[in-house]
N, C-alpha and C positions, 0 to 999 in steps of 0.2 A: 659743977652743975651741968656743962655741957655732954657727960658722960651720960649721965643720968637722965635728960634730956634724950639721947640719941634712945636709950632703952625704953622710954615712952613711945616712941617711934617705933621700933623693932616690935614691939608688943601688939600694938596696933596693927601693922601690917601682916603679923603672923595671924590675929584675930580674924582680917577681912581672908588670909586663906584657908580657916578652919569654916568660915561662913561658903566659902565658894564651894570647896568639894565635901562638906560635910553639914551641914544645916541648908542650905537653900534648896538641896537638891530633894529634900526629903519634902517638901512641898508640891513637887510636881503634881501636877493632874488640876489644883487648881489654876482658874483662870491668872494669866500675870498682871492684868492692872488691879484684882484685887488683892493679889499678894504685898505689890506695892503700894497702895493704899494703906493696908491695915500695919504694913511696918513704919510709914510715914506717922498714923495715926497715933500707931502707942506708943513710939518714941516721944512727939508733940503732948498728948498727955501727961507721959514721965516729966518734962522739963516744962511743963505750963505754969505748975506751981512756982517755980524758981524764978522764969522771969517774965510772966504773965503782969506784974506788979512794977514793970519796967514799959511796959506795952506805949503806955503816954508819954515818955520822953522821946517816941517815933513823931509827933508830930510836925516836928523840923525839918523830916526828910523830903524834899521834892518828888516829882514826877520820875526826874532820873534816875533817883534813887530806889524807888519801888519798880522801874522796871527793870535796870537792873537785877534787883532781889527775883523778879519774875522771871528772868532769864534762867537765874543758875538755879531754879525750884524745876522750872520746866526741861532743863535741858540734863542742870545732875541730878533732880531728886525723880525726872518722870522719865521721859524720854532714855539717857542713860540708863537708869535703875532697871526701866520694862526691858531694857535689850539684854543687857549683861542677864538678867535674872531667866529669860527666854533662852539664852545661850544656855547655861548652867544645868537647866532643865533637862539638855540631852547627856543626862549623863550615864543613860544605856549605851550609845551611840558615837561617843568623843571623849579623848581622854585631857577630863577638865581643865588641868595644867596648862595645855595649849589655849585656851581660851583668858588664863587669867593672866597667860604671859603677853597676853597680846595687849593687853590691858598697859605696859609698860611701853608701847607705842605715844602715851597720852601726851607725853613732854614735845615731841615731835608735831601735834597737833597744835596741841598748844601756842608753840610758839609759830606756827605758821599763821592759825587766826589772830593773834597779839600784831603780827605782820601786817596781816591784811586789814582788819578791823583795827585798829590801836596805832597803825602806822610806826610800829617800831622797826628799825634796821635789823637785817638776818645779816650776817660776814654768810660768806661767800662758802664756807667749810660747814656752814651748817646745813647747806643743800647734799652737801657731800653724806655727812653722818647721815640724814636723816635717810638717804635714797640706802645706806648700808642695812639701818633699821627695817625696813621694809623686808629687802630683802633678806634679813634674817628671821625674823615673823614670816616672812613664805617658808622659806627651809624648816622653820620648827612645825610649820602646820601638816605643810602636804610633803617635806621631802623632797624629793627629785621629780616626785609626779605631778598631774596633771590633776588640776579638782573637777569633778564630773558633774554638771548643775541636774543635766537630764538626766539621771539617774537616782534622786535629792540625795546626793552626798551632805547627811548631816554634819561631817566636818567643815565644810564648806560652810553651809548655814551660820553653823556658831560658829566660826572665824568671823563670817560677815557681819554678825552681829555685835562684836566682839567689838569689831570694827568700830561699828555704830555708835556702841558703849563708849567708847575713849574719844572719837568727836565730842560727843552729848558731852560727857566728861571735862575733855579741853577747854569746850563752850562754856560750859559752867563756871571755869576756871578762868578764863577771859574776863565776865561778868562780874566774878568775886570784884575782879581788882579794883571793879568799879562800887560795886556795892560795901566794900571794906571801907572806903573812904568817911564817913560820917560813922561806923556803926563797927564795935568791936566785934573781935571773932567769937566771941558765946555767945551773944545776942544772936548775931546772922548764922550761926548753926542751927538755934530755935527755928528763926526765921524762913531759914530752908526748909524744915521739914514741914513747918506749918503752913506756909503753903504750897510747898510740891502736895500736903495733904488735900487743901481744897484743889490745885488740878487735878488728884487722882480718882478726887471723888465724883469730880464731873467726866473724866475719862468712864470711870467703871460704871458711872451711874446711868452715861448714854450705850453703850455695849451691851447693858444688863446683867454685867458681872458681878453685883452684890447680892443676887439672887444667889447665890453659888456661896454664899458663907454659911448657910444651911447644911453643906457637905465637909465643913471642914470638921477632923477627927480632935479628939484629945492633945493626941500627940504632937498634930501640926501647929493645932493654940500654941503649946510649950514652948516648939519649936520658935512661933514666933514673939514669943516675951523672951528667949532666948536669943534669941537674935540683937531684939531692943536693948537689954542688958548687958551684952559684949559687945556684939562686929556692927552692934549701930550704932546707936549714941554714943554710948561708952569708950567702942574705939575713936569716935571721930572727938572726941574732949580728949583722949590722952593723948592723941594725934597732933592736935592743935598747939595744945601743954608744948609737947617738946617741939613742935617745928619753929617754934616762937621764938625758940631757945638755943638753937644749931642753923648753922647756913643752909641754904639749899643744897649743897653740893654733898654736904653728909647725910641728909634726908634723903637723898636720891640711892645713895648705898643702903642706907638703914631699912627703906622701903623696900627693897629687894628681898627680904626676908617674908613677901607675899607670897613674890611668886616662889620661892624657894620652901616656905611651908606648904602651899599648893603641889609642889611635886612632889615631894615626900610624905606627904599623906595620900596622894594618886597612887603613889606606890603600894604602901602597908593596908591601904582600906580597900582598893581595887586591883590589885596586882598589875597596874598598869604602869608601862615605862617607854620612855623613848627611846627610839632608835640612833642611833650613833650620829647618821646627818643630821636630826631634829637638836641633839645637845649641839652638833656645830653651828647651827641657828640658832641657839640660846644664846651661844656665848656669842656669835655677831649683834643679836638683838640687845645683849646688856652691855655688853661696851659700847655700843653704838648710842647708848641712852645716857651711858656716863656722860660720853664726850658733849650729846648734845644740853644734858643738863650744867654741864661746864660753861658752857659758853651762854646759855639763860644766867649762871650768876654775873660773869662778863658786863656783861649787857645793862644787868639789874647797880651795878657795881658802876659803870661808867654814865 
């Protein structure tokens, strides 16, 4: 079962790299909180019926409990979502790979607000991995150079958002731990999207970016029930399935098949490839996430 499990996984994170350099970006032009809106929306729709009829056995949750859930809507279904999806956007301008790899920084965040927030002990080797992390997410972005702000080097940009994304992310992930406690993982995936959907809507509604769904084509509608039907809902259910089912420490390999579909479709859809220091940055960045997700089971273990 745990084979099969880990291939739930692997599937899932190959989906979320078919979404990064190949469906998200074909949305560009419109505004990003209602991009994220209407993917929050019709995912929320798709799963209403299923557990819409469960809605009242919420009433037990306290105050903790819903702001909790309000944490990880705002922080991985808005916040995250708007940045990563802004990032992804330049995809004239950046070769997208580097933006989803930076995205494997998350464990790193992670566990430092679990630290600070949650008061969990870090050992003393985790400051070591993580500062290697870093600097392997530098080497993959910019190489040996120097990022140029006053020039708007858009690499720079979506790196920094990238950034952004994987905080909002970690946060998110913080939040779970709290909001898992009373409420299984299908319920609070609902949960997420429905109301990341009402902040998105009060995000786009004050901006005036639902004015702008007027513009949206045929093909970006598709795009986006495509999206709902694999690298959203769909991945994050078979996502769940096997992570339920395998330790962390295998999900941390098995998830690398993101960013590893992400470069190999940079390659054959864009001709895009990395330079020889940027792969040396890869490999300090994914060892460097092994070790640190090593020592998150450590932790979770003692």
């Amino acid at each position: 079962m745990g084979r099969f499990a880990s291939l739930f996984v692997i599937i899932a994170a190959a989906l979320w790299g078919v979404d990064g350099i190949i469906l998200t970006p074909q949305l560009y032009g419109l505004p990003v909180p209602l991009v994220v809106l209407i993917e929050s929306s019709i995912v929320t729709l798709f799963l209403s019926p299923i557990f819409i009829k469960d809605l009242p056995k919420l009433k037990s949750l306290d105050i903790k409990d819903w702001a909790a859930f309000a944490g990880v809507a705002l922080f991985g279904g808005a916040i995250g979502t708007m940045a990563i999806t802004k990032a992804l956007f330049y995809v004239n301008f950046v070769n997208l790979s580097i933006v989803i790899l930076i995205q494997k920084l998350q464990p790193v965040f992670a566990l430092t607000l679990a630290g600070l927030l949650l008061k969990e002990k870090l050992p003393r080797i985790f400051f070591l991995w993580a500062a290697s992390a870093v600097i392997g997410a530098y080497l993959m972005t910019f190489g040996i150079s120097t990022p140029n702000l006053a020039n708007g080097d858009k690499t720079t940009y979506a790196a920094l958002l990238s950034l952004v994304a994987a905080i909002s992310f970690s946060s998110s992930t913080v939040f779970s731990k709290r909001a898992l406690r009373n409420v299984g993982f299908k319920m609070s995936t609902y949960l997420r999207f429905l109301i990341s959907g009402f902040i998105m809507l009060i995000i786009a509604g004050t901006l005036g970016d639902i004015k702008a769904i007027s513009i949206i084509s045929v093909n970006q509608w598709l795009i986006f029930l495509l999206i709902a039907f694999t690298t959203g809902g769909a991945a994050i259910f078979l996502y769940y399935y096997g992570l339920k089912r395998i330790t962390a420490s295998v999900a941390t390999i098995c998830e690398l098949a993101f960013p590893l579909t992400a470069v190999v479709l940079e390659y054959f859809v864009r001709g895009n490839i990395l330079a020889p220091i940027q792969w040396f940055g890869v490999l300090i960045l994914i060892f460097s996430i092994i070790k640190v997700s090593g020592i998150n089971l450590i932790n979770q273990k003692n």
